[in-house]
Each structure stands twice: as C-alpha cells, then as structure tokens.
C-alpha positions as CSV (number, residue, x, y, z in Angstrom):
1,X,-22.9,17.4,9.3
2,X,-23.9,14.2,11.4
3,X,-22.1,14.8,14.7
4,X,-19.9,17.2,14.0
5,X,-18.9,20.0,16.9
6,X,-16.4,21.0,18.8
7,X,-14.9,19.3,21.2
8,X,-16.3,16.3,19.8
9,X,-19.0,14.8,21.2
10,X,-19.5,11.0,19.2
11,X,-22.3,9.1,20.4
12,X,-20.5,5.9,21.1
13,X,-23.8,3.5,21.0
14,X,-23.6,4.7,16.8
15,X,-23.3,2.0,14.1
16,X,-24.2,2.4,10.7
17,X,-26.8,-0.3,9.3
18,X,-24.4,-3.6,7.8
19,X,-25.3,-2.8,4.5
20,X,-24.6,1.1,4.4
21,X,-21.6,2.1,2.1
22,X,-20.8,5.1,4.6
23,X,-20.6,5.4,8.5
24,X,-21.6,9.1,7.7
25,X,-23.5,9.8,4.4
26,X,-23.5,13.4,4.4
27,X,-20.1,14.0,5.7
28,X,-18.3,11.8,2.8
29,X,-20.6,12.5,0.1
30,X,-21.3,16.4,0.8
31,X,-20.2,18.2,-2.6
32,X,-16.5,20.0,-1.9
33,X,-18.2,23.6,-2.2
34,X,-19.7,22.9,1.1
35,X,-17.5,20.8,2.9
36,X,-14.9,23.3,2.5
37,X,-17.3,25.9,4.0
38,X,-17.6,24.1,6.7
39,X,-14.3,23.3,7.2
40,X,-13.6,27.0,7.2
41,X,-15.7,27.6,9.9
42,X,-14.3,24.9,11.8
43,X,-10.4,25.9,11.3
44,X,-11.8,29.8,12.5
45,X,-12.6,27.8,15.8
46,X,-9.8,25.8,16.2
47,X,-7.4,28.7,15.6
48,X,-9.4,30.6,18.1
49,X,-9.4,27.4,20.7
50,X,-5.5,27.5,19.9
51,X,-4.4,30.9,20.3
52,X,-6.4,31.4,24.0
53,X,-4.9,27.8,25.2
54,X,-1.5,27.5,23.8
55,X,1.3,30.1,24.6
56,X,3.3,28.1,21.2
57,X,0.8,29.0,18.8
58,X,0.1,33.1,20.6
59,X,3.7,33.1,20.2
60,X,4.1,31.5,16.8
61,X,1.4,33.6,15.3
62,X,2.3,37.0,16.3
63,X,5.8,37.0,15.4
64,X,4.3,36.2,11.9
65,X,1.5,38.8,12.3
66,X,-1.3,36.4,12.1
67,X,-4.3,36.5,14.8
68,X,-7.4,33.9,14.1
69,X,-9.7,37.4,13.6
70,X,-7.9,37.9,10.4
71,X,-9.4,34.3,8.8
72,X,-11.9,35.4,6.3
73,X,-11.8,32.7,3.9
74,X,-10.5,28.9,3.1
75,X,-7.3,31.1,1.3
76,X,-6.5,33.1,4.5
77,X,-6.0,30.1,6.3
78,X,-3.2,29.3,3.4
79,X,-1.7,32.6,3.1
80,X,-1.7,33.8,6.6
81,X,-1.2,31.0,9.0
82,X,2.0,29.7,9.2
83,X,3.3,25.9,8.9
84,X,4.9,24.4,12.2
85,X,8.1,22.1,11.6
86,X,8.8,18.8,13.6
87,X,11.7,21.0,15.1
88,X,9.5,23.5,16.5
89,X,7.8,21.0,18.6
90,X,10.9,19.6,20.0
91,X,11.8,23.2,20.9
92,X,8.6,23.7,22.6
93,X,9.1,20.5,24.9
94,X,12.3,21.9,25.4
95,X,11.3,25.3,26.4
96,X,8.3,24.0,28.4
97,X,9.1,19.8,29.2
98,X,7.3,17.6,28.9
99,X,4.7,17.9,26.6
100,X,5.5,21.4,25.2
101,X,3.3,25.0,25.5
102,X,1.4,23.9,22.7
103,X,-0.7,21.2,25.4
104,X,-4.0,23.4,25.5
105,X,-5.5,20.9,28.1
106,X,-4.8,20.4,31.7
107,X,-2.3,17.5,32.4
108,X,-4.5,15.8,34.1
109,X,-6.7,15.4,31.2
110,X,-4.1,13.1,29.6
111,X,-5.1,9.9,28.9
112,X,-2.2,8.3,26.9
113,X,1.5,9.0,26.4
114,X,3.4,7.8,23.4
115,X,6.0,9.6,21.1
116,X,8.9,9.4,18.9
117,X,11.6,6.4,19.5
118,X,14.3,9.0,20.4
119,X,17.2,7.3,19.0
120,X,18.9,10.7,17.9
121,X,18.1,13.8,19.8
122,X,15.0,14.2,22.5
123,X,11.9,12.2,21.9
124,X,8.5,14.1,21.2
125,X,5.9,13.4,23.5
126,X,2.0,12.8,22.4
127,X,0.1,13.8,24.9
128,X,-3.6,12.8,24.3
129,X,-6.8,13.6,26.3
130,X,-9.0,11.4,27.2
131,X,-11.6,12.9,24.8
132,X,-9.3,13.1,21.9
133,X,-8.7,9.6,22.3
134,X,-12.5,8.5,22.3
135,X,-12.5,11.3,18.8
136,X,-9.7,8.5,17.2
137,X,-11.2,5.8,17.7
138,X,-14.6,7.0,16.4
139,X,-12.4,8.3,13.6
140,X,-10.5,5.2,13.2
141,X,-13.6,3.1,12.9
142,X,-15.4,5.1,10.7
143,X,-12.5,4.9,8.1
144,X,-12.0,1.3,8.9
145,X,-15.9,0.7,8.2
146,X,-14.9,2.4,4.7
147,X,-12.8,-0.5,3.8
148,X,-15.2,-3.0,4.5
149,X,-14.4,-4.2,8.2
150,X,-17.7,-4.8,10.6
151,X,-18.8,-5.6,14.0
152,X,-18.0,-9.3,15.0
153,X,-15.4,-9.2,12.7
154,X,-11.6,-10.3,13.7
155,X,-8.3,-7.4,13.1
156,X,-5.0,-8.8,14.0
157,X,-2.8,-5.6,14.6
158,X,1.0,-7.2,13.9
159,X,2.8,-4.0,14.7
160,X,5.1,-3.2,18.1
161,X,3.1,-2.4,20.9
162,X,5.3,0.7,22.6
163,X,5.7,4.7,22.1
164,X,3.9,3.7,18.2
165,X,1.1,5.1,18.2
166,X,0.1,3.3,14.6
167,X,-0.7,0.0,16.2
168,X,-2.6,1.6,19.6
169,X,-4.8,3.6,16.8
170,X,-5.9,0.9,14.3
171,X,-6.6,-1.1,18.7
172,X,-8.7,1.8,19.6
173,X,-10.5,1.9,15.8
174,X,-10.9,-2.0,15.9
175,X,-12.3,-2.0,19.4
176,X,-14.9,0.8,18.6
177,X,-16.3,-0.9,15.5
178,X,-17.3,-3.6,17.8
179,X,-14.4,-6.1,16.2
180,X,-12.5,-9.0,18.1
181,X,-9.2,-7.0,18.8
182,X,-6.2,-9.6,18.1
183,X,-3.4,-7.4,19.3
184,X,-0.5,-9.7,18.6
185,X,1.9,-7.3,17.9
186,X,5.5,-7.7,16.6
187,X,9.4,-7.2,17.6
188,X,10.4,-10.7,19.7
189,X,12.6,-13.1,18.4
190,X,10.9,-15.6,16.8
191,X,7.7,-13.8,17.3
192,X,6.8,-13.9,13.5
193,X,6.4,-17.8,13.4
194,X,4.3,-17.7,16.2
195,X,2.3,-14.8,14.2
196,X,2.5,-17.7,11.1
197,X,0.6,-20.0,13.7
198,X,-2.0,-17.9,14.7
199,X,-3.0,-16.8,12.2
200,X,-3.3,-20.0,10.8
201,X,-5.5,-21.0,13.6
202,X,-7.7,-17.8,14.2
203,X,-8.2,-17.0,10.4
204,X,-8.9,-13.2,11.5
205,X,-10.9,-11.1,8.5
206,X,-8.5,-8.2,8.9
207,X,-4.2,-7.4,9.4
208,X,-2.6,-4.5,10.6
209,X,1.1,-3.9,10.3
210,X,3.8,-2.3,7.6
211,X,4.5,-3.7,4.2
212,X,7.5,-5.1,5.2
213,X,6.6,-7.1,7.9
214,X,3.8,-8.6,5.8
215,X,6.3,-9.6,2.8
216,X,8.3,-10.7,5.9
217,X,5.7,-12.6,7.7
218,X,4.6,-14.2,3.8
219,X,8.3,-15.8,3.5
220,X,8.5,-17.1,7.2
221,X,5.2,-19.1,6.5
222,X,6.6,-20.5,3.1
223,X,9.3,-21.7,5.7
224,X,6.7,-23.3,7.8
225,X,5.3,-24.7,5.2
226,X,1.9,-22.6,5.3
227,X,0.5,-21.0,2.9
228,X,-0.4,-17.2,3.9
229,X,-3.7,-17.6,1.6
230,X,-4.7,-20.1,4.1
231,X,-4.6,-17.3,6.6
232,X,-8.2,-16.4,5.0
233,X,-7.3,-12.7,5.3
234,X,-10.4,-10.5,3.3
235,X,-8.4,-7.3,4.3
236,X,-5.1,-5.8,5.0
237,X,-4.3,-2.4,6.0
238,X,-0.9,-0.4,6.6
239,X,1.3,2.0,7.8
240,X,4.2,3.3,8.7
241,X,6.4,3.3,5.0
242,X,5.4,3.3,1.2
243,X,4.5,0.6,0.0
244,X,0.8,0.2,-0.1
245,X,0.2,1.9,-3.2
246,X,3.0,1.2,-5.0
247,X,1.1,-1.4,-7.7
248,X,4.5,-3.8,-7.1
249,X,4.3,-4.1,-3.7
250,X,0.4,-3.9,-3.3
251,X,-0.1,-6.5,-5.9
252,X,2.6,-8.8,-4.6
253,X,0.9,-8.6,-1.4
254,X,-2.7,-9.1,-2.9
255,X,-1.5,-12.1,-4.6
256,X,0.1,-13.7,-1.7
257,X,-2.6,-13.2,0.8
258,X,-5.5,-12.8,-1.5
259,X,-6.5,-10.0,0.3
260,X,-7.9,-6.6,-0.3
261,X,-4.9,-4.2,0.1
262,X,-5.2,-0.8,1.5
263,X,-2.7,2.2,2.5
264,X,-3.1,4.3,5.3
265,X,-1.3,6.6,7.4
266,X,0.1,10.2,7.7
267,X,2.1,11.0,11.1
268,X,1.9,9.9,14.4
269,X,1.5,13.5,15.5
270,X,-1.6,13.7,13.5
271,X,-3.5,10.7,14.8
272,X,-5.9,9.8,13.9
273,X,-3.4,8.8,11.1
274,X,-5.7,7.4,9.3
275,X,-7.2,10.5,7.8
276,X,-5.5,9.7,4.8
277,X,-6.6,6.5,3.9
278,X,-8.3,3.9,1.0
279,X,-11.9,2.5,0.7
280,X,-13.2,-0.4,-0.2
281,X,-14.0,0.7,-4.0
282,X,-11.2,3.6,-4.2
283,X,-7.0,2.5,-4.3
284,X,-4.5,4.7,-2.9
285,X,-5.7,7.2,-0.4
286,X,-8.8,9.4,0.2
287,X,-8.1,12.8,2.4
288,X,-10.9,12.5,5.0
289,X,-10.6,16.3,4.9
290,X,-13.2,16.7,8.0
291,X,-11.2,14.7,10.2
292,X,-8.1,16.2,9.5
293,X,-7.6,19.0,6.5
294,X,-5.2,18.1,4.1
295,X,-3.2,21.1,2.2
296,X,-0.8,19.3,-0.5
297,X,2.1,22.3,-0.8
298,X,4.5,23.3,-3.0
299,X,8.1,23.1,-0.5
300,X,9.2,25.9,-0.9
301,X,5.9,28.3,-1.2
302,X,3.5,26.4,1.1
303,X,0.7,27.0,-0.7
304,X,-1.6,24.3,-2.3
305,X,-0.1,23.0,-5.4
306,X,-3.3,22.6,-8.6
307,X,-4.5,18.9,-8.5
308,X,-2.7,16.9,-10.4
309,X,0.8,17.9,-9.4
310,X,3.0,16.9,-6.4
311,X,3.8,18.4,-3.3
312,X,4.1,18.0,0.5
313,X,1.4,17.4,2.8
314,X,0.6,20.0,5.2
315,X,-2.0,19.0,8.2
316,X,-4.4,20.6,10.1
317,X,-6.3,18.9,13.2
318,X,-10.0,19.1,13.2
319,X,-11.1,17.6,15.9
320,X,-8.1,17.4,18.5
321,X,-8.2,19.5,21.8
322,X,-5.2,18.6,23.8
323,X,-2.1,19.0,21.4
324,X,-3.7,20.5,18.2
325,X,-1.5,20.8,15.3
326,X,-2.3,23.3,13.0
327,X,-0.7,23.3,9.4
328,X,2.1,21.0,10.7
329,X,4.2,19.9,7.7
330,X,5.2,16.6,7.1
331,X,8.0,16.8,4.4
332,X,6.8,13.5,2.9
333,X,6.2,13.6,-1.0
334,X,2.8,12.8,-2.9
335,X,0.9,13.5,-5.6
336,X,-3.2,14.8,-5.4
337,X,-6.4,14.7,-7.8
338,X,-10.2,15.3,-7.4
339,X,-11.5,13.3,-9.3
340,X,-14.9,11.5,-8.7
341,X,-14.3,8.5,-6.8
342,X,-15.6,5.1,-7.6
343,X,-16.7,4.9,-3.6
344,X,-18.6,8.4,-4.2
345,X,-16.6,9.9,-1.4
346,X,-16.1,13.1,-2.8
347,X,-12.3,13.6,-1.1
348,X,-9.6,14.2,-2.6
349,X,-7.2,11.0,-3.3
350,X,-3.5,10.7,-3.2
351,X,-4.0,8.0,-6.2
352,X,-0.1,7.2,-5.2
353,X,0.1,7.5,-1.5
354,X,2.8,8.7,0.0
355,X,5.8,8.2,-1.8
356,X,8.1,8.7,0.9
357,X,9.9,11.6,3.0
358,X,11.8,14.4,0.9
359,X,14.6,14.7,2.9
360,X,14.5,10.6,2.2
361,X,15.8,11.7,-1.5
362,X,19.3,11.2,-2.4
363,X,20.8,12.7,-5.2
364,X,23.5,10.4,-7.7
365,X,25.2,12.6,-10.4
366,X,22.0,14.9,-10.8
367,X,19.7,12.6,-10.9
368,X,17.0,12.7,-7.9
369,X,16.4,9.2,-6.2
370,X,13.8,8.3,-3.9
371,X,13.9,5.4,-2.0
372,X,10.3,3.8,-2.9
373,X,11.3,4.0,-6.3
374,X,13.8,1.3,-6.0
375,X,11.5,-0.4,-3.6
376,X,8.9,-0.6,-6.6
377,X,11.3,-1.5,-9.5
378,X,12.8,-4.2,-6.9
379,X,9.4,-5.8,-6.8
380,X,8.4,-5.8,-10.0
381,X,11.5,-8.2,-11.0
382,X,10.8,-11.8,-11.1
383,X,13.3,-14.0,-8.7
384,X,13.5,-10.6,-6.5
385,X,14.0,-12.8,-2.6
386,X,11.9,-10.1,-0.9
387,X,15.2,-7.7,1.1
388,X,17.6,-5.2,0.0
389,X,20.1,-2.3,1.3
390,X,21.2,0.6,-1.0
391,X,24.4,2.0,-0.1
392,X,25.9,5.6,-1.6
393,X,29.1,7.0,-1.9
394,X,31.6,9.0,-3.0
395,X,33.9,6.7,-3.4
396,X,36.1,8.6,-6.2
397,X,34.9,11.7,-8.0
398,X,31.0,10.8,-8.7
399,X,28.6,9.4,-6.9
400,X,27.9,6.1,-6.8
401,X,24.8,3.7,-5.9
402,X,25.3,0.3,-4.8
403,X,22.6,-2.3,-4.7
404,X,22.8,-5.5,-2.4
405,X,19.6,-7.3,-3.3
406,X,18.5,-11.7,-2.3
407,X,17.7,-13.7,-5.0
408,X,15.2,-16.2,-4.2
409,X,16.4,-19.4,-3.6
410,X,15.7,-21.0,-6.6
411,X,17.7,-18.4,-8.5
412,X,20.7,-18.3,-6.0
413,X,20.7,-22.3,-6.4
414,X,21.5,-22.3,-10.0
415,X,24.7,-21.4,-9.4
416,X,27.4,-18.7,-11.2
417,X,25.5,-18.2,-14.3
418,X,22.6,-17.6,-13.2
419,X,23.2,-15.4,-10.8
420,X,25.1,-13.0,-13.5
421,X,22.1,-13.0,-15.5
422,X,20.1,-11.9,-12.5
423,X,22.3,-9.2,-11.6
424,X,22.7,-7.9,-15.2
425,X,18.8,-7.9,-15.0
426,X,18.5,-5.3,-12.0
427,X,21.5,-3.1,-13.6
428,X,19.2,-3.5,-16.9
429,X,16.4,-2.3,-15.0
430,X,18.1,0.5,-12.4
431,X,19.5,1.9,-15.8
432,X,15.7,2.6,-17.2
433,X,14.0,3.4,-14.2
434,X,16.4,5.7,-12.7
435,X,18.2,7.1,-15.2
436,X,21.7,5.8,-13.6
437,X,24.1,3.0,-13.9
438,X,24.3,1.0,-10.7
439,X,26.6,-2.0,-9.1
440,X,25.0,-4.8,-8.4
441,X,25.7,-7.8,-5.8
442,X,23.6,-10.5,-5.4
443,X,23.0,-11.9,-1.8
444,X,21.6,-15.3,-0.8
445,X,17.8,-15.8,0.1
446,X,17.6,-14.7,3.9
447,X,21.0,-13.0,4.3
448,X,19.9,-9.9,5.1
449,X,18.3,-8.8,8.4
450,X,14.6,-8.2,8.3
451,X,12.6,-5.8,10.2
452,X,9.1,-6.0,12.4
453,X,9.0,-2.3,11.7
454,X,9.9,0.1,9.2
455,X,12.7,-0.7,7.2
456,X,15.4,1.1,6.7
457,X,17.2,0.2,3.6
458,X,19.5,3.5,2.4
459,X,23.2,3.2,4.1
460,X,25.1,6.2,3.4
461,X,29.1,4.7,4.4
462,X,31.9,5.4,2.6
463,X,33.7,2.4,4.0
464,X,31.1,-0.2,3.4
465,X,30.7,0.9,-0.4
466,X,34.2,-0.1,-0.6
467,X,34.4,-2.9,1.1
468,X,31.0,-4.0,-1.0
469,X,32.7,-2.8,-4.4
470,X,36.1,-5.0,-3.0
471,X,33.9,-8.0,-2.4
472,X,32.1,-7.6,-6.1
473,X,35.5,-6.9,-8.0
474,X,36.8,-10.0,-6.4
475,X,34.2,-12.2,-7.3
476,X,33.9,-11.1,-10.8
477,X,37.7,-12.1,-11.4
C-alpha cells in the first residue's frame, strides 16, 4: 500500500495528478480480502506499540486477559480486545493528569492541545504529536481530494477556532492540499453577517462548518439581501451533528447554495475525523478503513453487526502514535452496507451517516425518539422557518413531547388561520413519522436563538413544558 508504515512517514512534496479520481489508487480501490489483511497486520502492531508505551492499555488488557500475542486473525481483534468508554479516558487523566497513561509519547513531543469544552465534569485533553499531526493533515487532504477539492483552490472553514479540533483538522487538511486557507471561523456577535460579506466577496470553492450554522448563515444572507448561490460555493463539507445525510437537510442545503453536499466526521478523539466521510460520486459516508478501522457493533455485544443492519461505531486508530485509541466506542447510531460504490472505493458506506448519539434517544410512551428524526421530518415541511426546540415531560401520567417550531415569515404573516393550519400540519406529520401525538406551538420567524455550533435542540424541563402547554392552552381559547 502506497505509503503506508508505521509511524507514518508521508512524503509531504505528494500530489496526485489534477485529473486522478484517487490520491491513493491502490489503497481505496484494493479488494476488501486484502485490505483487511493488511489491516490485521497493522492493528497486531499498534496493539503491540500500545501495550509497551501505555500503562492504560497494559492495564486495561490484562484485567480482561487480552495480550496483543494472542491476535491471530481480523476476529480476534473483535472478540478479544476490549472497547474503551469516553469515561475511561477521563479516569485515566484523572489518575495520571494531564493527558492520561494512555500518552505513549514523550510530552515534549506534543505539538497541539485541544479537548472537550468541559462544561459538565473535567475536560479531556488531546494531546497530539507533532508527527501525528503532519499524519492528519495528509489524511485530511487525501479525503478532501476525494470530494473534489484541489490545489489553488479556496476552503472557508466557518467553525469556532478554540479546544475544536473539527475546524483545526479540515485547516491542517486544506493547508496540505496546497488550498488558500480562509479560516474565518464562527462564534462573535454579529460575526455571521460579516461571514455573508465575505463570502460574497471571496467566492471561495469550498465551506466548512455544521449544518446548522450553514441553514443559519443561508437566512442571515436573505436578510442582507444576498443570495447564498451568489456565494459560488462548488462544495460544502460538515461536522459536528446529523444532518448531512439526512436527504431534508442535505437537499435544502444543496438547493440553497447550489453546492455539492458532503458529511463527514466521527469524534474529535479520533482525528483525523474525517475517516468517515463522502466522495465526490458516493453520498453519505465511506469508512476510510486504513486510516482509521471502523467496527459498526451491536450495543450490547460489541461485535460487528452483518451489513445492512445498525449499530454503534467502534474506532480503532491506524496511524496515531501519541494518544492511540484502540476500539474506542462512540455510542452514536448508524447504519452500514458494502456495496460497490459509484466512486469505486471499495469501503464500506454509512449510506445514512450518523444518525446521532444513542444516549441522544428519548423514549415517549414506548416509542423510541431520536432527535435527527425530527430534525428531518421538520425539514421536509414547506413554510418550516429553519429553528426549533423539543421539550419532554412528564407533566401528568405519560409522557409528553412538545414541539416549538418558526414559521417563515410569510406563513407567520398570514395571521390566526394560517398559522392553525400550519401547526395542524406538523401534528399531522409527528403523528406518522413518529408514531406519537405531539403539541404544537408555532413561534415567529427568528424567535429562537441560533447557534455557530452544534445545536442543541431537546430540553428536558418539567417547568418549561408547563409553562409552554399554559401559553398554547391560552391561545387556543
């Protein structure tokens, strides 16, 4: 395979010919037989490079009886090795601060610091080598050359610049394909209509950022009275929350940037996140499974669910030296295949994406509820005003499920009747999607607070479901 060792060792002077499909052709193309040989061979060394650097994973591993000498096949690597949890890492920094006994580099081989926002509990540090960071962007830019993007060409990253790794990886990818770098970033007040602006002026080929901030950004330049297809955007990547693949939301954004759409992303701990991620020919998202090995796992079992059926990623770093993780599962939700793939990478593809975290899942009177699947239902509604917030409760005996959702404004403006007919819609539409009667209020275009970042749309508040349900009783008198 065309550069492939351990540690890597990328020659940075590489660029594929303009007119070459792949960045590397036998890598992406290789039939799975003998990829996954190889990627055996290369999670024997890894386990090896892990258990003689890392106290965590000695530790880990012989409490569940597993040493790397006993990996004698792809299916000893799933029965044997044991998934690490989000919580073991923050135990680990705990026990050995900051950057936990699972760093299997010197410290002063770290090259960048980011981590987790911290807003409940002790942040996770990333600690990355400098090497490791080189490996990402080299990994970032090859999947980025998959899409379509090239030398000379301009990315506008529009995500927060801080402890997020997402927008410092698609940097790093964009400055090793040789592209302008627009790091504009996001968060400021008023930040997005400056955004509108340049964008406007630069006309950059490619946008990085979240869904949300894109829908966002799409509404503050109808304010401005600019219209986001003048932005001349060819392609438009994201991160960070579902969205992407859901055909709703990826159309909606298609259509109002005329841009190719594609999803991207797994965890922050597992950058380069893009190792899940779509080409330029193939929707939702391939598995680069020889940057990072993908395992989609049953919850409870951890062991590969048949393709076709959903599950819960599980991640394995191929190429990472200085805080590997090693079947690290993410509790988000997707769905896998193998089919052939009209790129001819011969990956497997999460056709769906991601759908969005497990533990995201709410359940009203039996029925199982995922955010995205509101999201997606929302967005397929005409007169939808682009925000919402979902709020459960108990609020007597059964569960309820509250919608506040914006009309646009030419809905909103029509007054009373209109506005019924609206709501009666989503209730319409909550009922056969989900399976569950909903309350409805409708909220004016712009009422509710948008986000730069992820959103965060589920409230889970007894009081604000009743003072909601008070304010929709009253108004329907």
């Amino acid at each position: 395979m065309e550069r492939w060792s351990f540690p890597p060792d990328y020659d940075e002077n590489f660029l594929p010919q303009a007119g070459n499909r792949y960045w590397f052709p036998a890598r992406e193309t290789m039939p799975a037989a003998e990829r996954e040989r190889v990627i055996f061979e290369r999670l024997q060394t890894v386990c090896r490079y892990a258990y003689e650097h890392a106290p965590f994973y000695r530790r880990h591993w012989d409490e569940a009886g597993f040493h790397p000498g006993h990996l004698k096949s792809l299916e000893d690597f799933e029965d044997k090795v044991p998934v690490i949890r989000k919580n073991d890492l923050r135990e680990a920094q705990n026990r050995a601060p900051p950057f936990g006994d699972y760093l299997c580099v010197p410290e002063q081989e770290v090259f960048h610091i980011h981590g987790t926002s911290g807003t409940t509990g002790r942040p996770t540090a990333f600690a990355i080598g400098r090497a490791d960071w080189r490996a990402i962007a080299n990994a970032h830019a090859r999947v980025m050359w998959g899409m379509g993007l090239r030398p000379g060409d301009t990315v506008c990253v529009a995500a927060i610049f801080s402890l997020y790794l997402g927008s410092w990886g698609a940097l790093a990818g964009a400055e090793r394909l040789g592209a302008k770098c627009f790091p504009f970033g996001a968060g400021a007040q008023g930040m997005s209509a400056r955004c509108v602006q340049w964008l406007a002026m630069l006309k950059p080929t490619a946008f990085y950022g979240t869904p949300t901030y894109a829908l966002h950004l799409a509404q503050v330049a109808a304010e401005e009275r600019i219209s986001p297809r003048d932005f001349g955007l060819k392609y438009m990547f994201f991160s960070g929350e579902p969205g992407a693949s859901i055909p709703s939301i990826r159309d909606k954004l298609a259509n109002l940037f005329g841009a190719k759409i594609f999803d991207c992303g797994s965890m922050a701990e597992m950058t380069p996140w893009m190792n899940v991620a779509g080409s330029a020919e193939t929707d939702g998202m391939l598995c680069w499974q020889d940057i990072v090995y993908t395992e989609v796992c049953g919850p409870e079992t951890m062991r590969r669910v048949p393709y076709g059926q959903r599950g819960t990623p599980v991640y394995t770093h191929l190429e990472r030296t200085s805080q590997p993780m090693i079947r690290l599962l993410s509790g988000d939700l997707t769905l896998w295949v193998n089919d052939p793939n009209p790129c001819g990478r011969t990956y497997p593809r999460l056709p769906h994406g991601i759908f969005g975290r497990i533990d995201d899942m709410f359940t009203i009177r039996g029925e199982n509820v995922y955010p995205s699947e509101i999201d997606k239902a929302l967005n397929e509604i005409d007169h939808y005003g682009g925000e919402h917030r979902v709020i459960i409760s108990r609020a007597s005996t059964m569960d309820e499920l509250l919608l506040r959702v914006e009309a646009d404004p030419a809905t909103f403006g029509q007054g009373a009747a209109e506005i019924v007919r609206f709501r009666q819609e989503i209730e319409r539409k909550m009922l056969r999607v989900l399976g569950l009667r909903s309350v409805v209020e409708i909220a004016a275009p712009g009422s509710l607070p948008r986000t730069d970042f992820k959103a965060r749309r589920v409230i889970d508040d007894r009081a604000v479901f009743r003072e909601m349900r008070a304010q929709i009783e009253k108004a329907s008198r």
